[in-house]
N, C-alpha and C positions, 0 to 999 in steps of 0.2 A: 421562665417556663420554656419548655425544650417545642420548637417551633412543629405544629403538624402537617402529615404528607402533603396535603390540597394547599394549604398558606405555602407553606416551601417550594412548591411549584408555579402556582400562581405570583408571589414574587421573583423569584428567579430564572426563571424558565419559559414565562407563557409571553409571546414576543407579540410583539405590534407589527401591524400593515399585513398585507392582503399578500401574502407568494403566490408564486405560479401554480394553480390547479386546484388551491389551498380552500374547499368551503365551509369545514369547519376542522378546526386544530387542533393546540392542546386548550381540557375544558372539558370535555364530554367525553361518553361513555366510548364512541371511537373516533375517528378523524375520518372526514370525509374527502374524497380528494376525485378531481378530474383529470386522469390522463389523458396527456397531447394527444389529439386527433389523427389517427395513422400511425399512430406509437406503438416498440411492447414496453412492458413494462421492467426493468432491472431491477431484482431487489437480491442485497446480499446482508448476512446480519455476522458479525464476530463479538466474541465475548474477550475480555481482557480485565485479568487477576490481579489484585496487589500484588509484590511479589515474585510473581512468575514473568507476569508480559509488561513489569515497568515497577521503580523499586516504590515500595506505599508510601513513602515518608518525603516523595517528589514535591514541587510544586503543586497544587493543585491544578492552578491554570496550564500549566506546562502535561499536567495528565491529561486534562480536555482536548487539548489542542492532536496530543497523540492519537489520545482517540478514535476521532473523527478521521482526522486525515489517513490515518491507516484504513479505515473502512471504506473513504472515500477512492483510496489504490483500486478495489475491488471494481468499481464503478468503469474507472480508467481504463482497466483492461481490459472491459468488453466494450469500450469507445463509446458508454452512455452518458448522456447530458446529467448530472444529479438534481434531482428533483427535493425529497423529504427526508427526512429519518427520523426513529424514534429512537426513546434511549430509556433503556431498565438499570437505575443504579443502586445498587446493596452496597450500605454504607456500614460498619458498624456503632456510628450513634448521628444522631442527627444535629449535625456543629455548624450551625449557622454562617461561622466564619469561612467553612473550609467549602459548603456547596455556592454561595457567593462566589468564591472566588473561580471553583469549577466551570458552573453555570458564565461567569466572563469570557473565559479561553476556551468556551462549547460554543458559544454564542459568535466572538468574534471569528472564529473560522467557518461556521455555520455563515456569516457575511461576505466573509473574504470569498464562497464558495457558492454561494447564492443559493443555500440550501436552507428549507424551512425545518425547522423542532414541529411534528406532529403528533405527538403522543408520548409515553412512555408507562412508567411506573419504578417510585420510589420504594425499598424495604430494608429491614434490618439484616445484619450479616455481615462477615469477612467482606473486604472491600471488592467489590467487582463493577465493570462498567459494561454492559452487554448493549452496542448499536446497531440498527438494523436501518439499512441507507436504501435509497429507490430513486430509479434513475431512468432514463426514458433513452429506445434507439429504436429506427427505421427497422420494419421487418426486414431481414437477408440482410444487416448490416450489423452487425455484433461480429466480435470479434471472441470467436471459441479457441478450446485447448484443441479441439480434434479436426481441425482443418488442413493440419501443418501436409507438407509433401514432401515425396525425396526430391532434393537438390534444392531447396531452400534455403536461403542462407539464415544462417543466425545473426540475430541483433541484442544491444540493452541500451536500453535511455543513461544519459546521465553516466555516475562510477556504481561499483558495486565495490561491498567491504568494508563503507564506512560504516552500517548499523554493528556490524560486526565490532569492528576499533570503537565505537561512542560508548558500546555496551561493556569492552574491558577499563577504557576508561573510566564510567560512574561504578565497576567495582574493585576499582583504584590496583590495578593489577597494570596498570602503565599512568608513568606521569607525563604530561604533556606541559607545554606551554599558554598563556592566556589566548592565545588568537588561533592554537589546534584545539584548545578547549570548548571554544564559546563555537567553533568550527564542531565538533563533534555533538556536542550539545545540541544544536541545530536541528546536526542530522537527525537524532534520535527522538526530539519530542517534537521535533517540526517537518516530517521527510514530505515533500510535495509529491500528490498524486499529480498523478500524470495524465489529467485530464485532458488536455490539447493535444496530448502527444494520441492519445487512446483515437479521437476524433479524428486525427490527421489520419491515421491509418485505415480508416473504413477505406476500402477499394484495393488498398494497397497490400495490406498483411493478411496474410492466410490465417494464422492463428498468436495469440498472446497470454501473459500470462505475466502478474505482478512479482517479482521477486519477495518474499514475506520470509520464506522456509530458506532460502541459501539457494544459488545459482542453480543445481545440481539439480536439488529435489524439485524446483519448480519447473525447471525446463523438462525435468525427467514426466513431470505429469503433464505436459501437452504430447511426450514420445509415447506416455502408455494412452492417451485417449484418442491420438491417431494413428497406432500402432506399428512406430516404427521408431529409429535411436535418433541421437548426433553426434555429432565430433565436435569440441571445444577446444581452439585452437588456445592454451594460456598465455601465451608471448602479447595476445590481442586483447586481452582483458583490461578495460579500462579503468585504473585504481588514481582514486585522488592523489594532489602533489601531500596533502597532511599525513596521505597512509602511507606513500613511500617516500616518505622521511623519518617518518615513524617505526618501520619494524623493516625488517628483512622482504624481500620480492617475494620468500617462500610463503612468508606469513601472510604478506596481502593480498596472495594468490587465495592462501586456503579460508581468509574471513572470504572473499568475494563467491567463493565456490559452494559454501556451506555455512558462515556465518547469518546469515538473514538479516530481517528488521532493513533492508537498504526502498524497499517500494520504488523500484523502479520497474521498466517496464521491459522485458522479453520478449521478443516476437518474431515470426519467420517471414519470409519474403519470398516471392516466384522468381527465379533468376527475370522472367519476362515482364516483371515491375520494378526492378530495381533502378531503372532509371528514374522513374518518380519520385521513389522514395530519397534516389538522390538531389533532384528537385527540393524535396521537403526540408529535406539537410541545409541546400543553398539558399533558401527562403527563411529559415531561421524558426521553422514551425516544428522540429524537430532538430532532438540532437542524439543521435544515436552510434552507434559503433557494430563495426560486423566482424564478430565471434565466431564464427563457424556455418555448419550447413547441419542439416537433416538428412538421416540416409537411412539405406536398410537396416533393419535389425528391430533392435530395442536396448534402451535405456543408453546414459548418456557414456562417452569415452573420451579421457583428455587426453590429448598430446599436447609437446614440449619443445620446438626445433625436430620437427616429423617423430618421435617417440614418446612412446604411450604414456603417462603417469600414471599409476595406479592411485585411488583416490583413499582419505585416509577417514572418511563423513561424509556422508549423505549432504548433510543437510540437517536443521534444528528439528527435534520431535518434541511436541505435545507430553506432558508428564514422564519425561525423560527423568 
């Protein structure tokens, strides 16, 4: 007999012990929850399609694990502590085998992240996983798109390029080796947010913003919410040793620039903190790289050895 919504939840989903803020969880008609004292509150939610945002026929645990940690990016970049999430999943039949093994790889990153399951709701339908994550940061210490200034230099955590490369590899449009593979793999159903890095930068960065859409589009939405462009030097572009061994310098340039899926973190700096921030560098509480500056105008312009590239994509769009 095919298992119903409340048992399937209540065995796989409903967790033990007390989280932070947690008075009542999943169970009841809502979740009751105590935000930190002098807190606001962060909430951001994504939804993610078989299909479109990850192939349906994945791992199941290996989807969980995307999941969250994708949603978790969101958190990252405005430098909030994660607190809860809920999660709406449309399955289309209720397979015992497959939300067990979800509910493991939801759960163990939910641990790894010290994040509580609050709620949700299970239904039938085309596969989808819709998260809604909440996260806690001091008023005046978020990290927005629209703070950025002229002459700030550009940054990104980590490479950019490989969600780009994982995503040609699982649609076998390049063959790779075992140790670029399980490399690739990683990236794509494992990308770490950039929680410490988010946090390290309260004081320090003007504004930030997750790489999800491709270099381009997302840096280009911190230039339209503070109303002004940047220059992206590509020579500075930090690309893993697996991508450039893997394909051409032009190729790793253009997955980094507009590929997406890498969750890493982008952010501007005041020339008059850049010494901290190289502090943070020599402390090991960041690992970053500086890309370029912010300037007049709007939207973003690459150069090459001092000339221009013209760009050939944005950036990934939404039901393209």
């Amino acid at each position: 007999m095919a298992m119903g919504e409340f048992e399937l939840i209540r065995r796989y989903f409903q967790q033990d012990g007390g989280a932070f803020g947690v008075v009542r969880g999943v169970g009841d008609d809502c979740a009751l929850l105590s935000v930190p004292e002098g807190q606001q509150l962060a909430v951001s939610m994504d939804t993610l399609v078989g299909g479109v945002h990850f192939p349906p026929n994945a791992d199941p645990e290996l989807i969980a694990e995307r999941a969250l940690r994708v949603n978790l990016s969101d958190l990252a970049a405005m430098g909030a502590e994660p607190l809860w999430f809920t999660l709406g999943l449309t399955l289309p039949s209720a397979d015992e085998a497959w939300v067990k093994s979800f509910a493991r790889g939801l759960l163990r990153v939910a641990a790894d992240y010290n994040i509580a399951l609050v709620g949700g709701d299970t239904t039938r339908g085309p596969l989808a996983i819709t998260l809604q994550v909440h996260g806690s940061v001091a008023p005046g210490r978020a990290l927005l798109r629209g703070n950025a200034s002229v002459g700030d230099w550009v940054f990104v955590t980590g490479t950019v390029g490989d969600g780009a490369a994982a995503l040609a590899v699982i649609k076998k449009q390049l063959e790779v080796g075992k140790s670029a593979f399980n490399y690739f793999m990683n990236s794509y159903y494992r990308p770490e947010p950039r929680i410490a890095f988010g946090q390290a930068l309260q004081g320090v960065a003007n504004a930030a913003i997750d790489i999800s859409d491709g270099l381009v589009a997302d840096l280009g939405h911190i230039c339209e919410e503070s109303v002004l462009g940047a220059r992206i030097d590509l020579g500075k572009l930090p690309l893993s040793e697996p991508v450039r061994k893997l394909v051409s310098l032009d190729k790793g340039v253009q997955w980094a620039l507009s590929g997406g899926d890498d969750y890493e973190l982008c952010f501007t700096v005041p020339q008059a903190r850049i010494g901290e921030l190289e502090r943070l560098i020599e402390q090991k509480r960041l690992q970053a790289t500086h890309i370029g500056e912010i300037t007049r105008g709007s939207g973003v312009t690459c150069f090459y050895k001092g000339r221009e590239v013209p760009l050939k994509r944005q950036g990934y769009q939404h039901f393209e």
